[in-house]
N, C-alpha and C positions, 0 to 999 in steps of 0.2 A: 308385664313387668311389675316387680314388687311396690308398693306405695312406698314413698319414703315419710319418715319420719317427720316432724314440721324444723325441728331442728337442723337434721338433716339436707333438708330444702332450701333452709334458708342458709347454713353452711355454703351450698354450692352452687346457688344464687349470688353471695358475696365474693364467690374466688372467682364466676364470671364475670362480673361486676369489675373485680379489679384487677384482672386478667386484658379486659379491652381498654378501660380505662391505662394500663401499664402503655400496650399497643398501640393506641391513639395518642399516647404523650411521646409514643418512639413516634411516629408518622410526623406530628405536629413538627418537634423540635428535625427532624430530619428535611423535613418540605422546607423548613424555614431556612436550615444551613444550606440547601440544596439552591434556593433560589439568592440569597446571601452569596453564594461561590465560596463559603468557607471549608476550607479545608480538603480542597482538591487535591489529588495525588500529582505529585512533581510527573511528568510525562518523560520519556527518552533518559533514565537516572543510570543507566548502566555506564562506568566509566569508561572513556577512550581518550586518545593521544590523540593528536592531530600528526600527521606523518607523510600530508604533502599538502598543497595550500596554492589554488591561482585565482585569483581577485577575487570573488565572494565565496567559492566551489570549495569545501575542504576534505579532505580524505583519513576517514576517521578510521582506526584502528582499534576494538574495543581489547578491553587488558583481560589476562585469564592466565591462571597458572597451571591449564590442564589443557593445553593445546598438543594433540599427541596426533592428528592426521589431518595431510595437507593434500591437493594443492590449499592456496585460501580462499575463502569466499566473498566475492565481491557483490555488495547490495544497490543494486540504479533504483532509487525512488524517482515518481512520477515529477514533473518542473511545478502541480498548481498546489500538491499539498507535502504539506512537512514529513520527514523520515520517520516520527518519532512513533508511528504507527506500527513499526516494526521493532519498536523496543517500549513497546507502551509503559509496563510497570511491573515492577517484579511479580514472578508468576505468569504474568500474561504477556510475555515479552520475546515475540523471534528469533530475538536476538543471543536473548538469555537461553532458548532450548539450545541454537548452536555451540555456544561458548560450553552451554554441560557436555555438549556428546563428544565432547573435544576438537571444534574446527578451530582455524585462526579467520576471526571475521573482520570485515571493514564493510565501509559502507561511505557513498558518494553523497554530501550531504549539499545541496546548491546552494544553500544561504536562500536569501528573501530579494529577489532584482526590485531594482528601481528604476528611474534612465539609464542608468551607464548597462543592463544587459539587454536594454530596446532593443539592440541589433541582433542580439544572440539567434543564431538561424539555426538550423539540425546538424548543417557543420561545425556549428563552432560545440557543441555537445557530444558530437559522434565522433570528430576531427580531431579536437583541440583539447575538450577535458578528458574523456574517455581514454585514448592511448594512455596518455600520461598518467593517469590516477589508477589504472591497471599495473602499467609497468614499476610505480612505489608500491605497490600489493605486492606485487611480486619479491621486489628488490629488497622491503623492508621482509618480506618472508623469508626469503631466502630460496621460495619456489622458481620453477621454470615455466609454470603453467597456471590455473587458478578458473576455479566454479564463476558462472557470470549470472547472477540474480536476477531478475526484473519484474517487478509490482506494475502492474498496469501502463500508465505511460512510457516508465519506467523499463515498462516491456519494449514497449516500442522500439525507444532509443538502443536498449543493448539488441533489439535484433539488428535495426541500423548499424550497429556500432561489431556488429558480428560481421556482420557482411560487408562492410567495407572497409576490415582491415583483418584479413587471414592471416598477416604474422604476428599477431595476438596469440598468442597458445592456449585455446579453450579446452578444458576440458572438459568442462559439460555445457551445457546452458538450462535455465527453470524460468518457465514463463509465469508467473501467477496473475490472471484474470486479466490479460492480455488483448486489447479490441485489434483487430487486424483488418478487417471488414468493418469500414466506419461507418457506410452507409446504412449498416445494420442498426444503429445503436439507438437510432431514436432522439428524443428530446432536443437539447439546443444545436446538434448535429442537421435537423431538419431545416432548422432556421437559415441556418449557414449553409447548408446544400443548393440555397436559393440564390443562385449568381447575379440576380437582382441585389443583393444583400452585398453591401462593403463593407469590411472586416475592419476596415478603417473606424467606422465608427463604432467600433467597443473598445476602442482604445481610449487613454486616458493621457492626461499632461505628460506623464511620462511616456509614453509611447507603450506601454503595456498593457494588456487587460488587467486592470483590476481584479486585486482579489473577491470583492462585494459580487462582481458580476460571475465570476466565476461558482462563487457555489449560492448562487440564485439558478445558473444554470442546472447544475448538478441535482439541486432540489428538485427544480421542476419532477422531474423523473423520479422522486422516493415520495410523493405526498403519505399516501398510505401507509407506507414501512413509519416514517417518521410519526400518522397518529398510534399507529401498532406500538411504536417505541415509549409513548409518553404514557398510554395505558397502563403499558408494566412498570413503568419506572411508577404509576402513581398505587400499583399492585404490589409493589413490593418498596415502598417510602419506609418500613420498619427495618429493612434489612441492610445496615450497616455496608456491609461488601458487595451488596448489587448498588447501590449507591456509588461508592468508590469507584468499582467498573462503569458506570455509567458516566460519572464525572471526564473519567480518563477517556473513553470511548465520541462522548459529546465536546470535550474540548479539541481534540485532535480534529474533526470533521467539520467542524464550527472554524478554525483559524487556518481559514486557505493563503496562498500568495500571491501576484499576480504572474500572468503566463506574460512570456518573453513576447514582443510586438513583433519580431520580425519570425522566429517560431511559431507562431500564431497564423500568420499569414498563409506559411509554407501546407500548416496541417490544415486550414482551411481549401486551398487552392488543389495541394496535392492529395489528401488523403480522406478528406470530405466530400469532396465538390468530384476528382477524377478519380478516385481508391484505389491510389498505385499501388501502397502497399499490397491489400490483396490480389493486386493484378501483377505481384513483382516488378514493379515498373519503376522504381526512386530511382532519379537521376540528378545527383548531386553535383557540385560545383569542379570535384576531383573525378566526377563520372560516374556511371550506374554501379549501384549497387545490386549484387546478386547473390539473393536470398539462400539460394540453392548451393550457392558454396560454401554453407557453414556444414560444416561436417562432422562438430563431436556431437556426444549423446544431446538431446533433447529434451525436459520434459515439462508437458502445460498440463496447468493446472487450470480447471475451472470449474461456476458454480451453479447447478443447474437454477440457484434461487437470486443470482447475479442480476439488481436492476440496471445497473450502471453501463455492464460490458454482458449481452446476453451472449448465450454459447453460440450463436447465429452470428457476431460478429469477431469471435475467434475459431468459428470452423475453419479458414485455408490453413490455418499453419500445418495440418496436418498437408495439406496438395506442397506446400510450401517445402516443408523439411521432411521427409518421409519416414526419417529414423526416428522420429517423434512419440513418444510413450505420454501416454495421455490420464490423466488422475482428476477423476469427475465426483464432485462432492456437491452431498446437499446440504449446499450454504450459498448465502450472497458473496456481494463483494468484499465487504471486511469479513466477514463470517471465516471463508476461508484462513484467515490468521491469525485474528483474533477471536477471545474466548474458550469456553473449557473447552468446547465439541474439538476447537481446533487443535488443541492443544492435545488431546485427546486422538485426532486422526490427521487431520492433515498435516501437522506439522512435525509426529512422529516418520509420516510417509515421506517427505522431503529430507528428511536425515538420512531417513535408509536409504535413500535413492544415493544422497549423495555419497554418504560414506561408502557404498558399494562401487563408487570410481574416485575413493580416496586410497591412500595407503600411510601406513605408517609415518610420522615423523623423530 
């Protein structure tokens, strides 16, 4: 290479100089608003109505003036974390992909229980909310029929909630990252598999599991993802928008709720401890539920880099619903919906699926 000049040299000696110097002032003042909390993005900012409403549960209906193919889509988030995961922030928001491709969405939002949903059992969620916050989907659409969502737990409940009421008028179902096989799953699932262990005592004054205890649990099982995560977050402290995303990504995962006491119990007892679910076996207060009577389309989603819900513990739904069409990404458990990758594959595939069993409105 040519020698440079001494001028020259020291030219571009001083534009590196204050080239990292610029970079280490973006890092500093960024690490500082970062551990500050300043200026976090608002989470769930997509507008909606409230359009049915029973003690804490409301039935959110987001606004859009390009709603042009129905049925509508109803979204069951999981009972121990907030919905707002599925409308994280503009651009990175599930919610916001449906509202462009034209669906009418809503979504089940639980509220935060305290005592008064101690008792809440998988009936009073399959039973009691679910009909009714389908049937105002419906009624406020003007459909006869409507897509049935479900995120993880989320999943659970609307297969419950599939199966134990066929005059529901499904017209599809989407499972994403779905555990059916619980015994699969690992972590605080082990502890509680031990029928030595009383469920009794993860309860709190209220009769609920705490929120705290809940995602201590869920930790347990990402140690490594989480130093992976603070790596990049500390690899990329200059860059504005990885920032943002990470704000919105770590608040949402960070503020859990607590899980219903008497719900608690049931998934401990039945689907921990005996895994009716994967063995088709729920037998509820109104009588066994069967799996195998849900009849419209199908499709799950899952992720072969899923710490939470491995594909080991949503292999039966395939033995379970046979018409099942199955969409295997490589990504975890949020991965699958949030971020660009997602936004970019999986979340374009879940339009297409569904608009291909929508029609016009």
């Amino acid at each position: 290479m040519p020698a440079l000049a001494p001028t020259a040299l020291l030219q571009r000696l001083r534009r590196d100089f204050e080239r990292d110097v610029r970079r280490n002032v973006r890092r500093t003042r960024n690490g500082l608003r970062h551990l500050a909390g300043v200026g976090r993005p608002e989470l769930g900012s997509s507008p909606a109505d409230v359009v049915w409403k029973r003690h804490k549960v409301r039935l959110l209906r987001y606004r859009s003036d390009q709603r042009r193919l129905g049925p509508p889509v109803l979204l069951v988030m999981s009972l121990v974390t907030k919905p707002t995961v599925l409308d994280l922030r503009p651009g990175n928001s599930f919610v916001e992909a449906l509202l462009r491709r034209g669906f009418d969405v809503y979504l089940v939002d639980w509220g935060v229980p305290d005592a008064a949903e101690a008792r809440n059992s998988f009936e009073t969620y399959i039973d009691d909310y679910l009909p009714f916050a389908a049937a105002a989907a419906m009624r406020t659409s003007g459909a006869d029929s409507l897509h049935l969502f479900g995120y993880c737990f989320g999943g659970v409940l609307s297969l419950l909630f599939a199966g134990a009421h066929p005059e529901i008028p499904l017209r599809s179902l989407t499972l994403l990252a779905t555990p059916v096989d619980f015994q699969a799953i690992g972590g605080l699932n082990n502890l509680l598999a031990d029928r030595r262990v009383d469920p009794e005592v993860f309860l709190d004054e209220t009769g609920n599991v705490p929120a705290r205890s809940m995602l201590r649990g869920l930790s347990a099982a990402r140690v490594t993802g989480d130093v992976s995560t603070y790596a990049s977050l500390i690899e990329n402290l200059e860059h504005a928008e990885y920032l943002d995303a990470h704000h919105a990504m770590h608040g949402w995962a960070s503020d859990h709720i607590p899980f219903p006491g008497a719900c608690f119990r049931q998934t401990t007892d039945w689907l921990i401890r005996d895994n009716r679910l994967a063995h088709n076996d729920i037998v509820t207060a109104r009588g066994r539920i069967d799996l195998r009577s849900i009849s419209c389309d199908v499709l799950n989603i899952v992720g072969t880099a899923d710490h939470l819900i491995p594909m080991a513990s949503n292999a039966p739904v395939r033995n379970l619903l046979p018409q099942t069409e199955e969409l295997v990404q490589t990504a975890g458990h949020v991965g699958l919906i949030v971020g660009g990758k997602a936004h970019r594959t999986t979340v374009p595939a879940i339009a297409d699926w569904l608009e291909a069993r929508s029609e016009p409105v």
